[in-house]
C-alpha angles and dihedrals in degrees: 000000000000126000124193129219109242087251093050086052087048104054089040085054095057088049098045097062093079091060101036084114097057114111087224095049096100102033081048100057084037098048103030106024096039119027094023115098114242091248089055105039105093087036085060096045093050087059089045096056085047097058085049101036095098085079116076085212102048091042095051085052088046097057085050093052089054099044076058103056092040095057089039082058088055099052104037091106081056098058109032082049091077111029121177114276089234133019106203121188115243119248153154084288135355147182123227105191128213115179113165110211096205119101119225135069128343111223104171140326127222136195123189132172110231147259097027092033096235112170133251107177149332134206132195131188089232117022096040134221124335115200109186126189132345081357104063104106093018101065129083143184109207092189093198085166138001094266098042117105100173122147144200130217124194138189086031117192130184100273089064087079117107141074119310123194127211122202124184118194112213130180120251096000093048131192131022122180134197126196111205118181114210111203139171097235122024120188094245088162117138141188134202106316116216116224136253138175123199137177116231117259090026138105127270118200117205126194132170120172124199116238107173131079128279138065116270128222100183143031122197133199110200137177122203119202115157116305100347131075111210103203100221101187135348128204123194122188137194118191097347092308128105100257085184143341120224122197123192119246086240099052095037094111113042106025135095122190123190118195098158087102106095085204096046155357131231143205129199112188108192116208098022110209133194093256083071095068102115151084117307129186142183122214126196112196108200136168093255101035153323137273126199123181122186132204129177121213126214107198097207110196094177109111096007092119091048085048100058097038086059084048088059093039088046090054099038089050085042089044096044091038076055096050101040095055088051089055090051093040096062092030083058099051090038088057090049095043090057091051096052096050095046085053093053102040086059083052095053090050095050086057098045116104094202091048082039086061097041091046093050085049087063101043097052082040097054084044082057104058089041085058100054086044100111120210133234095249096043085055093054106038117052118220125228125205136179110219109175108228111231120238115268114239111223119223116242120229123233 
């Protein structure tokens, strides 16, 4: 079955005023721009002009209809390249939510419904909420936060269908902008979900690999909460190679996407918060058919305090061990250093003449005081000797 994208809806609906009076107008948009597959649209519509081409009229409608779809065909890769960042179900009521994640001043918010830009409403922090038109009275800012700029719309219709913009203006980042599509079904269809758990502030790694046939032009990363569909991350391909990467306002920040894989596709969401508990779910869109895969998330926030507090324990006793051994490395090769130096230095001076000389000084000095040291026998006893006195020798005279 063929959906088409809200811009696509808007440009067939021009088109489609000259020929509002044609029998065949209904079955035409039922049969060809609904049930008919995309490959086989403009093949459908060409019988269909056949069957119809006998009258001047139909036939003229029918050549406009073809220029369009031709030109539709053209720009498909246009339009699927920047999807809306949520999809919400229309209802009695419904919230379209808006919550800048940025931190600083709120200037103004704005919201307009696309593609002629016709405004919705406008806050400011001072001046208050403006609500012009068929809006005025149905149209509400909760205001749950400075930065939120959701809205509620009651006693919805079906002209309130279509794609709305939010734009929050910021100082000094300045402006952040959210697209929401409002539509009357919304594929809210789910399969077996397989379970995660998750700790709150960490990373979950996501991963779906495509296993059946076909080459596929485009990988989606949804999430599923309620009545709304927040479209995380978008992949378009083109011959096997990544044309262009989309990532949702609301995932900027903190999601990585990889599509480079040919088999598969993966998502990494960093600091993981409550608000992510939910259903998730990756699409690939291919030429012979499609794959969804679909994961559920549990957000634990037990333990997560003692966790963290044995995170900080783990890295102080890692950081002081560290510390320590450094303080006994260097204490331990500036020991040995020392030593080295001080044994050397005593070889040197051995080898040394001029120490040689020094050292033999000393040495004759310290035997001559051990000479004149007198003992203790020598001090009490008194020695005799005979020394025979030798004959003097008398001068002659002369």
């Amino acid at each position: 079955m063929l959906h088409l994208t809200h811009t696509e809806e808007l440009v067939c609906r021009k088109w489609a005023v000259s020929v509002a009076e044609v029998p065949f107008c209904s079955a035409f948009k039922q049969e060809v721009l609904v049930e008919a597959p995309r490959s086989s649209m403009l093949h459908s519509f060409l019988l269909a002009c056949r069957e119809w081409s006998k009258m001047k009229k139909i036939q003229k409608d029918c050549w406009y209809f073809m220029v369009l779809l031709i030109l539709l065909g053209s720009t498909r890769d246009a339009f699927s390249a920047k999807p809306a960042d949520s999809i919400v179900k229309l209802e009695q009521s419904i919230t379209l939510e808006c919550l800048c994640p940025w931190s600083g001043n709120l200037s103004m918010i704005a919201w307009v419904k696309m593609p002629e830009k016709k405004r919705v409403a406008v806050f400011h922090p001072e001046l208050g909420a403006v609500t012009p038109g068929e809006y005025k009275e149905r149209v509400e800012f909760l205001r749950s936060s400075k930065m939120d700029g959701s809205i509620s719309i009651h006693n919805t219709t079906s002209s309130d269908t279509g794609l709305y913009q939010c734009s929050i203006q910021t100082f000094p980042k300045g402006s952040w902008t959210k697209h929401i599509l409002v539509e009357h079904r919304v594929d809210m269809n789910l399969s077996m979900a397989d379970p995660n758990v998750v700790e709150k502030g960490r990373t979950f790694l996501l991963r779906c690999n495509y296993v059946d046939k076909g080459s596929v032009y485009q990988m989606t990363f949804e999430k599923v909460s309620g009545k709304r569909i927040d479209t995380i991350a978008l992949c378009s391909k083109e011959e096997g190679k990544v044309e262009e990467c989309f990532l949702g306002a609301d995932y900027k920040s903190r999601a990585l996407v990889n599509c480079s894989d040919a088999l598969g596709v993966s998502l990494m969401l960093v600091n993981i918060m409550e608000e992510d508990s939910g259903v998730y779910r990756c699409h690939f869109s291919a030429n012979a058919s499609g794959q969804t895969t679909t994961f559920s998330l549990t957000v634990s926030t037990e333990g997560t305090p003692n966790t963290s507090l044995k995170i900080h324990m783990y890295m102080y006793m890692y950081v002081g061990g560290g510390v320590l051994a450094l303080i006994l490395m260097i204490m331990a090769i500036t020991l040995i250093c020392w030593h080295k130096r001080k044994k050397r230095a005593k070889v040197r001076a051995k080898h040394h003449p001029m120490q040689r000389r020094l050292l033999n000084n000393y040495e004759q000095a310290a035997l001559y005081d051990k000479m004149k040291k007198r003992t203790k026998h020598q001090e009490e006893n008194e020695v005799y000797a005979n020394i025979t006195s030798m004959p003097r020798q008398t001068k002659r005279r002369t």
